[in-house]
C-alpha positions in Angstrom: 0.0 0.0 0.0 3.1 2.3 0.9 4.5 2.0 -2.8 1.2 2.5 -3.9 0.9 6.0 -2.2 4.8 7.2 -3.2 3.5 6.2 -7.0 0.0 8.2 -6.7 1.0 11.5 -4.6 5.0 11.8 -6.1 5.2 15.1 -7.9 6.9 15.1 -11.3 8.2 18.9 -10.7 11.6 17.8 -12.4 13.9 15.6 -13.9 14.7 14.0 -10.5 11.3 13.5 -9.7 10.0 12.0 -12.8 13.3 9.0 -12.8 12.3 8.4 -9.2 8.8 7.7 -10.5 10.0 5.8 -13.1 11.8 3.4 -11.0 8.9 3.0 -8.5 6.7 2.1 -10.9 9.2 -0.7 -11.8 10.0 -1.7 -8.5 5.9 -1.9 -7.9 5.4 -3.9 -11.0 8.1 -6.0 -9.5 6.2 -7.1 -6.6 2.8 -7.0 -8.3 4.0 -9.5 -10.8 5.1 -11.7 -7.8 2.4 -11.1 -5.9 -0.5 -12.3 -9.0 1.9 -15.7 -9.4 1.3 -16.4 -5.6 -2.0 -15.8 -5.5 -2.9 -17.6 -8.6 -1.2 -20.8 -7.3 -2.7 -20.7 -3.8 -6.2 -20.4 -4.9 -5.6 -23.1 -7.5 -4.1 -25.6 -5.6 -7.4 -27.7 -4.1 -9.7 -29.8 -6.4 -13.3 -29.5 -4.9 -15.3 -32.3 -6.1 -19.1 -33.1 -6.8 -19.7 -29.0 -5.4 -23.1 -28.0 -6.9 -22.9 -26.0 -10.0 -23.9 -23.0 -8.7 -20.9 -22.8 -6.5 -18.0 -21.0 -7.9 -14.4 -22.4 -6.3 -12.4 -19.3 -7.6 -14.9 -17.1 -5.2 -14.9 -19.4 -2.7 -10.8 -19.8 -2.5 -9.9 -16.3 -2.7 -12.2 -15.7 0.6 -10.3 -18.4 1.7 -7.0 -16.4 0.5 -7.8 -13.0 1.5 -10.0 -13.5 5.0 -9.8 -16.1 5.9 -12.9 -17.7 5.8 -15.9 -18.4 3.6 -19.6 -19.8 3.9 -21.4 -22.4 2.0 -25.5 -22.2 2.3 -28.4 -22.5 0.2 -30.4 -19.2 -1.3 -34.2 -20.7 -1.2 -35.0 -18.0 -2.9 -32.7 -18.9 -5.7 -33.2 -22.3 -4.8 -29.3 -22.5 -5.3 -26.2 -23.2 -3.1 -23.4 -21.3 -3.2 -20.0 -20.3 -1.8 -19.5 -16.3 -1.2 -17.6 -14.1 1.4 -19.1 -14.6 5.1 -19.3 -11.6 7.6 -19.0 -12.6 11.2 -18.6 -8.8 12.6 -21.6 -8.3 14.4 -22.3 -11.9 15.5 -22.0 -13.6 18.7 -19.7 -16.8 19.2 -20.4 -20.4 20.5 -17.6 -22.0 23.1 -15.7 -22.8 20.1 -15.1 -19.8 19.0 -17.9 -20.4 15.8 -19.9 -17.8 15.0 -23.8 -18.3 15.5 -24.8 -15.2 12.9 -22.9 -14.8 9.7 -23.8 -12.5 6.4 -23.1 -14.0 3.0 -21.9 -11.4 1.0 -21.1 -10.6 -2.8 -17.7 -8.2 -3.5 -19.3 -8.1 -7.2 -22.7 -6.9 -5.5 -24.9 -5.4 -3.1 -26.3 -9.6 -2.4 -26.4 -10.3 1.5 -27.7 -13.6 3.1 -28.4 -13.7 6.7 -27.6 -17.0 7.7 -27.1 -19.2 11.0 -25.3 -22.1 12.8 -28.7 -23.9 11.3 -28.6 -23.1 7.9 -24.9 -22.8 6.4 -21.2 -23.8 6.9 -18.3 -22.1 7.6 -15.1 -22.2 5.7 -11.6 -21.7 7.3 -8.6 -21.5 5.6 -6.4 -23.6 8.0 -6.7 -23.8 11.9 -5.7 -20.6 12.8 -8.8 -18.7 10.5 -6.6 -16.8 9.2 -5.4 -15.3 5.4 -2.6 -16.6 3.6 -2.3 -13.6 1.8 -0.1 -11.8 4.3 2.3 -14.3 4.1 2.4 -13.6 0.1 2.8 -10.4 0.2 5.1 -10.6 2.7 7.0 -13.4 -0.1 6.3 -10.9 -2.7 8.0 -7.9 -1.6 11.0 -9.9 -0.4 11.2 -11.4 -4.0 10.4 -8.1 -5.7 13.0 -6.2 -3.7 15.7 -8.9 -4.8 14.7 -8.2 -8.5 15.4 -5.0 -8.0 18.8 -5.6 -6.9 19.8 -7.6 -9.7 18.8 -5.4 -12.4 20.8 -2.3 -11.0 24.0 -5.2 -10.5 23.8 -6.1 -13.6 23.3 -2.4 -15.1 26.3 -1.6 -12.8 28.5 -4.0 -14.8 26.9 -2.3 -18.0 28.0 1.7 -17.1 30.1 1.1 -13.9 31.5 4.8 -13.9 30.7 8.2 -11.7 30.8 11.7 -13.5 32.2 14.2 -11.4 32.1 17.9 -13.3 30.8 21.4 -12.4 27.3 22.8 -11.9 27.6 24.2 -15.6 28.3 21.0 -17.1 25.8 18.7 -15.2 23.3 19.0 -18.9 26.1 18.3 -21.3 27.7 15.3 -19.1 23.8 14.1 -18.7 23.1 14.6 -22.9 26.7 12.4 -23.2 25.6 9.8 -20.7 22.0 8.9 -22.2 24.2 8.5 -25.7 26.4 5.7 -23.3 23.7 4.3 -21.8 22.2 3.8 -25.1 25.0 1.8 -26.1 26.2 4.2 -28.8 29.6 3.3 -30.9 30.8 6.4 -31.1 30.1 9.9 -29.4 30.8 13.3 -30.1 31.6 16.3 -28.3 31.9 20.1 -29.2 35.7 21.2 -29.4 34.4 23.7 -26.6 34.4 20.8 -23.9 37.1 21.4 -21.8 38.3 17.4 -20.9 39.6 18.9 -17.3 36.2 20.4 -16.4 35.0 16.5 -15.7 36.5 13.2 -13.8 35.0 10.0 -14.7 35.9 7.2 -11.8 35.2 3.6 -12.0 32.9 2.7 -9.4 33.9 -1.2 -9.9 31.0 -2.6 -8.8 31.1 -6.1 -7.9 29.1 -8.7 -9.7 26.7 -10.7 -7.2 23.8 -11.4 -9.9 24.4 -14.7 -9.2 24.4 -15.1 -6.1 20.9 -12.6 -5.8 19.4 -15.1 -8.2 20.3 -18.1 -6.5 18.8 -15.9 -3.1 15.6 -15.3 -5.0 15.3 -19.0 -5.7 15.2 -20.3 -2.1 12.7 -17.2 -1.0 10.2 -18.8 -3.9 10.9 -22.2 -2.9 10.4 -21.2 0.9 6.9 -19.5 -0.6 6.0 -22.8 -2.7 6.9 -24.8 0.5 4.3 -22.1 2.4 1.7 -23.4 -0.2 2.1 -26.9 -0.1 3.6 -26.9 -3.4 6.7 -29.4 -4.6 10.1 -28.0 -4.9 13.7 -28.4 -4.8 15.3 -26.4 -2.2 18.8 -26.8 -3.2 21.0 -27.7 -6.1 22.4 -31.0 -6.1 24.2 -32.6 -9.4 22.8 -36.0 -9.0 19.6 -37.0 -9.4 17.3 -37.7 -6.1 16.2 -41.1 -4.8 12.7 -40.7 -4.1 13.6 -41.4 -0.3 15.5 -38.1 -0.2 12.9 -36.6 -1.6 10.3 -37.8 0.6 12.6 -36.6 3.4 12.5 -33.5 1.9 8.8 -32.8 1.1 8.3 -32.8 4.7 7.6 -29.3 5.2 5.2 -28.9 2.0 3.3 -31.8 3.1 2.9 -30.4 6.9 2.0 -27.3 5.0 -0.9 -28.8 2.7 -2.5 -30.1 5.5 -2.7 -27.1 7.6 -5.1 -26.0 5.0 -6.5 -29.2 3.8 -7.9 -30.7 6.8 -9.7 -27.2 7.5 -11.5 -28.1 4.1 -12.0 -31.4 4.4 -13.5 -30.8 7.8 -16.0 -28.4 6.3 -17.2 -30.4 3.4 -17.9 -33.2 6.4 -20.4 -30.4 8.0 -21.6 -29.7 4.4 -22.9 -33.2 3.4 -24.4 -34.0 7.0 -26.4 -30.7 6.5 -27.3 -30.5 3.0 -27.0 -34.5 2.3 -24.8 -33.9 -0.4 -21.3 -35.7 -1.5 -18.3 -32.6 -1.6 -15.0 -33.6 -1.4 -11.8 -31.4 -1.3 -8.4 -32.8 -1.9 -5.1 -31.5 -2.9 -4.1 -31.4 -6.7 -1.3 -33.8 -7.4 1.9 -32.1 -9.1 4.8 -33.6 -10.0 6.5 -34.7 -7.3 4.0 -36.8 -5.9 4.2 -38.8 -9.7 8.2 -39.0 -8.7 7.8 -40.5 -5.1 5.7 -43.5 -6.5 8.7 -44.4 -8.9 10.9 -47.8 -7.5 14.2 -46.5 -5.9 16.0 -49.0 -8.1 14.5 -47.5 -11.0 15.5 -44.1 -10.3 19.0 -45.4 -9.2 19.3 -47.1 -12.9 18.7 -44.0 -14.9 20.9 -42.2 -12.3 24.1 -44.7 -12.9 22.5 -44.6 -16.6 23.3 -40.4 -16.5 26.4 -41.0 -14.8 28.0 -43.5 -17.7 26.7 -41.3 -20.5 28.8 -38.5 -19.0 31.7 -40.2 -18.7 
């Protein structure tokens, strides 16, 4: 919201201002980028099965995402179920902590539903009730921020000088720099440049690239690890035996379920009140294919690898 504000209210008075802009605007698109990719995989991660048609899983997981919680009911008006954003502000709670009054609402619309402990179910996102989209932005802006770095490492490595020259000839040295930076072969100067007016220094900047990129890797394999998502969380030549894998998925597995069983435990409550059959499960990727491969298979076409590049 912060970068938001700096992008909205920063006044373009001069040059100055306006390359500041320019580079927020970048830097914002950095973590916005990062920020749609997370979101997009958490809410698409859960395959809801034999939900009625009028229930809509995108609406129902991104109340999920962003507050936590969601309610499933029937309209009998509409004679339709459906899965919107719940409202629990106003209501009153049981022992558990479950509220007995709770308002289905529409972002898209004015629609409210007044609903009960009676009448609907609620929704939570894992045990705690909470978002997850705290934690992604939180993933995002690290992310974003490390972008950031690398593109001005790498442009150090393009123009790694500093201009030093008078007040006078702060235009002319900017007018000779844009034809640098624009990776011009040669460049011109009037014969009225004085060459002892300006100092040009090598600032020398270190390439880290490299190591920024490998940096940014493990921060999204720590956020796909958040989600319950497969992933390799560090670089190993040989191929892995599915047992180190399995060793390894520890933490995404732990993760999944801290949302899963939430779900699961709804869609319990939902076909004992409604009589139906939902299901909610976690979409396979490819790492679960992986783990249900022999170990001597794997170890074959690992000494198989091995051979070939001898």
């Amino acid at each position: 919201m912060g970068r938001k504000n700096v992008v909205r209210n920063y006044p373009l008075n001069n040059t100055q201002n306006r390359m500041f802009l320019g580079t927020a605007i970048e830097n914002r698109m950095n973590y916005d980028i990062y920020l749609a990719r997370l979101i997009e995989l958490s809410s698409s991660m859960f395959d809801w099965q034999n939900l009625p048609d009028t229930c809509d899983v995108r609406t129902l997981e991104l109340s999920l995402l962003g507050s936590g919680k969601a309610v499933f009911f029937k309209d009998d008006a509409l004679d339709a179920y459906l899965t919107l954003y719940v409202d629990t502000a106003t209501s009153g709670f049981d022992v558990y902590g479950n509220p007995k009054q709770r308002v289905a609402r529409s972002r898209y619309s004015k629609y409210h539903y007044k609903l009960d402990q009676s009448n609907s179910v609620m929704i939570y996102n894992n045990y705690l009730r909470s978002p997850s989209v705290l934690q992604l932005v939180q993933f995002a802006d690290r992310l974003g921020k490390i972008d950031e770095i690398i593109d001005i490492n790498v442009q150090a490595q393009k123009t790694p000088i500093l201009i030093l020259c008078d007040e006078k000839s702060r235009l002319t040295m900017k007018n000779l720099y844009m034809k640098y930076d624009g990776n011009q072969p040669f460049i011109f100067a009037d014969r009225s440049m004085n060459p002892n007016e300006f100092t040009v220094l090598k600032t020398d900047a270190p390439y880290v690239a490299a190591d920024l990129y490998e940096l940014r890797n493990q921060i999204w394999n720590d956020a796909l690890t958040y989600l319950g998502i497969s992933n390799v969380s560090y670089q190993k030549k040989e191929r892995l035996i599915s047992d180190e894998v399995s060793r390894n998925m520890g933490g995404t597995i732990a993760s999944r379920y801290a949302r899963l069983n939430e779900r699961q435990k709804a869609c319990k409550l939902i076909n004992e009140m409604f009589g139906l059959d939902v299901w909610c499960e976690y979409k396979e990727d490819f790492n679960d294919v992986l783990l249900e491969v022999p170990d001597d298979e794997v170890k074959g076409e690992a000494e198989k690898d091995g051979a070939d590049d001898e």
